[in-house]
C-alpha positions in Angstrom: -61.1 -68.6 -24.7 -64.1 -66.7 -26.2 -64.0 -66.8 -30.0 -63.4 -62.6 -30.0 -60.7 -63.3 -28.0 -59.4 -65.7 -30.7 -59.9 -63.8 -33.6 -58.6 -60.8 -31.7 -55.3 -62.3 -32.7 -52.4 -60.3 -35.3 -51.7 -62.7 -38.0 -48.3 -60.6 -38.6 -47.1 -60.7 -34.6 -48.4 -56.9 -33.9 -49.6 -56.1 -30.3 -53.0 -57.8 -29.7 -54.5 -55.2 -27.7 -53.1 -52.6 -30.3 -55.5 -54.9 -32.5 -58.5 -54.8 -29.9 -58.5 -51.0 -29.0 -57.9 -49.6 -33.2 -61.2 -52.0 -34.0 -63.5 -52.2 -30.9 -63.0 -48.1 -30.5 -63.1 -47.4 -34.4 -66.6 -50.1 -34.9 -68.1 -47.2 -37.1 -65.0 -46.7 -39.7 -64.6 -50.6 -40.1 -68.4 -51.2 -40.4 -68.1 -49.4 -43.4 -66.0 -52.3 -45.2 -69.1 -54.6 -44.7 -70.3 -56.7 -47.5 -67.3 -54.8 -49.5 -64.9 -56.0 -52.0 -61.8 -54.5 -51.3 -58.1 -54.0 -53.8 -55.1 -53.3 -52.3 -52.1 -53.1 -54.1 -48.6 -53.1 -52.3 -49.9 -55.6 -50.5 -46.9 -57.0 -48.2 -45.0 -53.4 -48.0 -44.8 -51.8 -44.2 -47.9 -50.6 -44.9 -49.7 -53.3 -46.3 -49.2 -55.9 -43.7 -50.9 -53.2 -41.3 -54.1 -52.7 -44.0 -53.8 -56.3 -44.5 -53.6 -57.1 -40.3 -56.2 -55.0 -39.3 -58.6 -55.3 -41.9 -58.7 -59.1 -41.3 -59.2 -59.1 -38.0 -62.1 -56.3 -37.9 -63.8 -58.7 -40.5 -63.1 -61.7 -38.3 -64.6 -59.3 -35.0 -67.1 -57.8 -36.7 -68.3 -60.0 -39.1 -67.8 -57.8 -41.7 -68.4 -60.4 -44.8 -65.2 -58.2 -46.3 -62.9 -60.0 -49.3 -59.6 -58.3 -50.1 -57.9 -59.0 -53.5 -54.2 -58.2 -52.7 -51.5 -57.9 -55.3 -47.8 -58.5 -54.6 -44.9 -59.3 -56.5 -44.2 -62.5 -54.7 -47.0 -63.0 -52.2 -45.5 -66.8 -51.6 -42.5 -64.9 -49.6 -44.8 -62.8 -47.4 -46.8 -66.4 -46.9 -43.8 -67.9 -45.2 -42.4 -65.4 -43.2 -46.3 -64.3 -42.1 -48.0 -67.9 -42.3 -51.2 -66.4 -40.5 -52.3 -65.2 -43.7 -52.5 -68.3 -45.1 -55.5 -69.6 -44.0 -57.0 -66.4 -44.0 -59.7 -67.3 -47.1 -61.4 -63.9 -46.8 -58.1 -62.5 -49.0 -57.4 -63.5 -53.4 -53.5 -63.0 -53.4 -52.7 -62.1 -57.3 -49.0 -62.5 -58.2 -48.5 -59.6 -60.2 -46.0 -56.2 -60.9 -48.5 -53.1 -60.8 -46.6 -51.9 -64.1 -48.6 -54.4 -65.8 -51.0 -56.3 -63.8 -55.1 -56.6 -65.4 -58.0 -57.8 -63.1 -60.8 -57.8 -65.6 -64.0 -58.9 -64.5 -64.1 -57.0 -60.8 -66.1 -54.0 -59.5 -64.4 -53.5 -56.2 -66.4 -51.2 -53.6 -63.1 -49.6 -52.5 -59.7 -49.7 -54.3 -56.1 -48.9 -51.6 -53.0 -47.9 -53.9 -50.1 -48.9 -51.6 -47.4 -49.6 -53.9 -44.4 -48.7 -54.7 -41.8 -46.8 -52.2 -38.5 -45.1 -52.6 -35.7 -47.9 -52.1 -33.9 -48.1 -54.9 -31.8 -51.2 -56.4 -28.1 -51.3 -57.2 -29.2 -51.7 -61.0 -29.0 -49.1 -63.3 -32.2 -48.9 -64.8 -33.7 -48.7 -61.1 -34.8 -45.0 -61.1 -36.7 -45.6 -63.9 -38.4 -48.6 -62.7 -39.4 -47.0 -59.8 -40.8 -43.9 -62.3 -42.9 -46.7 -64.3 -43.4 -48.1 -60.8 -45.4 -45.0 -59.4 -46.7 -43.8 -62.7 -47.6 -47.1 -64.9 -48.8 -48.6 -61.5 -51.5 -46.1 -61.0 -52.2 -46.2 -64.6 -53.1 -49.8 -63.9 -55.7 -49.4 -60.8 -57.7 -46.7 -62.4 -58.5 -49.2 -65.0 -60.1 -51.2 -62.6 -62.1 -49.1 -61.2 -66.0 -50.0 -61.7 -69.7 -48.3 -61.6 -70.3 -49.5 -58.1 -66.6 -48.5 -56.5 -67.3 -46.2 -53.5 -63.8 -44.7 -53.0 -60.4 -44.9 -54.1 -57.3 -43.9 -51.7 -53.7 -43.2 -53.6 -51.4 -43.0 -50.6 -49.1 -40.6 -51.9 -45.9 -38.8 -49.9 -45.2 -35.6 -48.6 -41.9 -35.4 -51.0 -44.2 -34.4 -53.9 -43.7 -30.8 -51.9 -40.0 -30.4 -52.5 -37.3 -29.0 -50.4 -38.4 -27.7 -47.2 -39.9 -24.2 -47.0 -37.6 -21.7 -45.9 -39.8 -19.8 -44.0 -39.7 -23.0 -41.6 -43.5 -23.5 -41.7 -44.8 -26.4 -42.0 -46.0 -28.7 -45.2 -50.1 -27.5 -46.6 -51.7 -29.3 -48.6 -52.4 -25.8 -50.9 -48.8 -25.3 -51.4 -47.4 -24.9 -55.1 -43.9 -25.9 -54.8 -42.1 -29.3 -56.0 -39.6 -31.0 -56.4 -36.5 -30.2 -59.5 -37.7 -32.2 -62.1 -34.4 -32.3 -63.5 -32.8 -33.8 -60.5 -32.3 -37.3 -60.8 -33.0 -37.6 -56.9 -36.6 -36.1 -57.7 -37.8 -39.7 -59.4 -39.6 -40.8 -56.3 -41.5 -37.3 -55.9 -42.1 -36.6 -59.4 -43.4 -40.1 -59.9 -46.0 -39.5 -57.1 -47.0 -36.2 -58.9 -47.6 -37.4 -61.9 -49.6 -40.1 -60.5 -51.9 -37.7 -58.4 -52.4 -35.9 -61.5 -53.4 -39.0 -63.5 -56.0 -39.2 -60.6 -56.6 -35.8 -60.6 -57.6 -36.7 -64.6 -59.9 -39.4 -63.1 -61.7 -37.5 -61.0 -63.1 -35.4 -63.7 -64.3 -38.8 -65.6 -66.2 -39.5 -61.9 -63.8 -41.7 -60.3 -64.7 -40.9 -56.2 -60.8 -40.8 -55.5 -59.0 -39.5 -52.5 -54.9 -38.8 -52.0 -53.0 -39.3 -48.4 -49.8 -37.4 -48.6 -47.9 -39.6 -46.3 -45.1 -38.2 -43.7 -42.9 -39.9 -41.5 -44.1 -42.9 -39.0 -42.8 -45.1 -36.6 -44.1 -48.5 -35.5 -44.0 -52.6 -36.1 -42.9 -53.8 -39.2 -41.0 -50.7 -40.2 -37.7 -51.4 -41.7 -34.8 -50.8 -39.1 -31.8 -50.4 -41.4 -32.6 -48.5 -44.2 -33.0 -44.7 -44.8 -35.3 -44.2 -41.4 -33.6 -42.2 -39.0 -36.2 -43.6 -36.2 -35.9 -46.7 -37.5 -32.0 -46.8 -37.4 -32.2 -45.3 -33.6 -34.8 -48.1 -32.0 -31.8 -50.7 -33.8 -29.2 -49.0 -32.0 -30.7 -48.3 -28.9 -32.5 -52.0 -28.7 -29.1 -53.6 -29.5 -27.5 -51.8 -26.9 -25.3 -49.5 -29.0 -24.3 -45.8 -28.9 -26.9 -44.0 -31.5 -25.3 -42.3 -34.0 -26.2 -38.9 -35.8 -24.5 -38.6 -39.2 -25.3 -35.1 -39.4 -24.9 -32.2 -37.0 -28.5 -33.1 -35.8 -30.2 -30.2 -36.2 -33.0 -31.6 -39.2 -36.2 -31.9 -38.3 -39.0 -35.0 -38.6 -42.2 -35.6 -36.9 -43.9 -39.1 -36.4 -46.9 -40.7 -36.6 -47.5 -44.3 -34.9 -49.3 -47.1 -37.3 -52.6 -47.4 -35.4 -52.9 -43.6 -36.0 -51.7 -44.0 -39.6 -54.0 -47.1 -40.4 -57.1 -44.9 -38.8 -56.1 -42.1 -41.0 -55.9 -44.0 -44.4 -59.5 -45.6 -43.9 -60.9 -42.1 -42.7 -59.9 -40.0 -46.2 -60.8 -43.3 -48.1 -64.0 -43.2 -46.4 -65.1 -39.9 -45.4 -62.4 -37.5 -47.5 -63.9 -35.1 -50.2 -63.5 -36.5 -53.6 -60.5 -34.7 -55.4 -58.9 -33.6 -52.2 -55.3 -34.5 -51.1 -55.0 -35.1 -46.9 -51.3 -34.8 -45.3 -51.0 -37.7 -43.1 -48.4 -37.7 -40.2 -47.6 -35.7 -36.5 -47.6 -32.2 -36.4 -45.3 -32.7 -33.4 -41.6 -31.9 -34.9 -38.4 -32.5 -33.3 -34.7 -32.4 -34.4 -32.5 -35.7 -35.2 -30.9 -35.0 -32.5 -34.0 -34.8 -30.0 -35.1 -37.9 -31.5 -32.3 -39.6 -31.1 -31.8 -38.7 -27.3 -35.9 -39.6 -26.8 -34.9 -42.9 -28.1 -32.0 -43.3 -26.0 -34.3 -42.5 -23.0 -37.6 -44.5 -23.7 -35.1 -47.7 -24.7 -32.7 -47.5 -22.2 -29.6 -47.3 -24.5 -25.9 -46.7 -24.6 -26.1 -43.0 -25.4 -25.9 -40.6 -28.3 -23.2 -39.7 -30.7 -23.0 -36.7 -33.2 -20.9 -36.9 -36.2 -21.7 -33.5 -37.2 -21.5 -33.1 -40.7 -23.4 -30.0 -41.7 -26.8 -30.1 -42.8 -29.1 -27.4 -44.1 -30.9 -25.5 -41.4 -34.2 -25.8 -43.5 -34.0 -29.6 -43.8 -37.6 -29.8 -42.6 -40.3 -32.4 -43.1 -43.0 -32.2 -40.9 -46.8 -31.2 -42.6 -49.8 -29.0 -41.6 -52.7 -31.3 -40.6 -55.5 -28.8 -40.2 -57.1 -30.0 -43.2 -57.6 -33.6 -42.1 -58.4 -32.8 -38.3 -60.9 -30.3 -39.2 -62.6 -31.7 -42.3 -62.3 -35.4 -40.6 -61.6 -35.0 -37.0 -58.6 -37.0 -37.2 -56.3 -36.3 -34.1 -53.6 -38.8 -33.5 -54.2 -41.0 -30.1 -50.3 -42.0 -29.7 -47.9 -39.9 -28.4 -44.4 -40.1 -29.9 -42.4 -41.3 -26.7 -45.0 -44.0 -26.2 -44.7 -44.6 -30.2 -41.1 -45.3 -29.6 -41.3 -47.5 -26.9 -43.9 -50.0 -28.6 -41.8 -50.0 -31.3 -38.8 -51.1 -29.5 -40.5 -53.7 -27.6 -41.6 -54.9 -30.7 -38.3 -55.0 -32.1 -36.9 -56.5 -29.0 -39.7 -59.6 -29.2 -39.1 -60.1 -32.7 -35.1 -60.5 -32.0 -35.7 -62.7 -29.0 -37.8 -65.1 -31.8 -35.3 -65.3 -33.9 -32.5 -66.5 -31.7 -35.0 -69.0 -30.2 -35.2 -70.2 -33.6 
């Protein structure tokens, strides 16, 4: 085996050739990251394991000469359950809560916010947390930003735009709605507002940062038994049980696979204007209950089930990507069918390893 070949290997269990086709057809956008100090917080989240994954094998393909200083809460956990990692000496793990972590001494060339996302714990100070989370956490990583950094990317959500629009169109990134900030289920949006404004206040002290408004994605490593309606559908379908639809299935969601996602972070961290927020995500919107029967389909499962409770015919969350394809020709190369079956047969290998072991 040709040593591309072996370094052409996930570290986390993605697809390999996944690996192979996002680097070897994207050599330009990774050749950026050479000779470049890189901080990425949220390190070991869903989407950290892909930054993590992908950036470690372009530099091992590419011979990038990249170092990654990744912070995590408890990286020795992510260690064990992903022991690739471990050997990976291109990455500085730093054991630390983003409320309150310091790196003094370091002028990174590029700086990924990644932490922080909207699970909340049974304890009753955990809305707050995750308030301090969002907020104090991006506090922390514009103080390390140096003279020399080229670019910094907040990945931000597509909930700082509120309820859906009535009108039914879809999410721009020049709409002036948000969230009720007297709602106590508005912590997770409102927290992401007040950090983009904190960078917002950066920007105007010369800080070359960048926001990705994240939607809704599908792929490896995505948790399958939380509040992700895809997520919950590829468990069902994979197991071999009925799907079920809580609601009358008529909300909408679109989807964007994690190759697509992955390109489109490093392409606004890159290439996006200073000051400018970039929605991320598929343009391509379909109903729960749509979804749920392409699942069924694509995986083979037992069938669909509506509950029907009543949801609210504007229950929409799918954004407007003009600003992103046009400013950075992003176009997504995965189709959402084909999303959805990589994802299941990723689920279904990683069940099959389990019971081996």
């Amino acid at each position: 085996m040709s040593s591309t070949a072996r370094s052409l290997r996930s570290r986390s269990g993605l697809d390999d050739r996944e690996l192979r086709q996002l680097i070897l057809g994207n050599e330009a956008l990774f050749e950026s990251f050479k000779a470049a100090s890189l901080l990425l917080t949220g390190a070991t989240g869903w989407f950290g394991v892909w930054l993590l994954d992908v950036l470690c094998t372009a530099d091992a393909v590419l011979d990038l000469g990249l170092r990654i200083t990744a912070v995590s809460r408890n990286p020795a956990a992510f260690l064990d359950r992903y022991p690739g990692f471990s050997e990976c000496s291109r990455i500085t793990w730093v054991t630390a809560d983003v409320r309150w972590f310091e790196l003094g001494g370091h002028d990174f060339s590029y700086i990924i916010h990644a932490a922080a996302d909207n699970r909340l714990s049974p304890a009753p100070d955990a809305r707050s947390v995750l308030f301090d989370t969002l907020v104090d956490g991006a506090r922390r990583v514009l103080a390390t930003v140096g003279p020399r950094c080229r670019g910094v990317l907040f990945v931000s959500s597509g909930a700082v735009y509120g309820p859906a629009l009535r009108s039914g169109m879809p999410f721009r990134e020049t709409d002036t709605g948000g969230p009720d900030p007297l709602s106590q289920a508005s912590t997770y949006a409102e927290g992401k507002r007040a950090a983009e404004q904190l960078g917002a206040l950066a920007v105007a002290r010369g800080v070359p940062l960048r926001i990705a408004r994240c939607f809704a994605f599908v792929g490896p490593h995505m948790p399958f038994d939380q509040h992700f309606a895809i997520g919950n559908f590829i468990a069902d379908a994979v197991a071999g049980r009925e799907i079920l639809i809580k609601s009358d299935g008529r909300p909408q969601r679109s989807y964007l696979y994690m190759t697509d996602l992955v390109r489109a972070l490093l392409t606004v961290l890159i290439s996006g204007t200073v000051g400018s927020a970039y929605n991320v995500g598929s343009e391509v919107s379909v109903t729960l209950e749509e979804l749920a029967r392409l699942v069924d389909h694509a995986v083979g499962g037992r069938g669909v089930r509506i509950l029907g409770a009543v949801s609210d015919p504007a229950d929409r969350y799918v954004p407007d990507t003009t600003r992103i394809r046009n400013e950075l020709g992003f176009v997504p190369d995965v189709a959402l069918e084909s999303a959805i079956t990589r994802t299941a047969t990723w689920r279904r290998q990683q069940m099959n390893t389990t019971m081996q072991h």
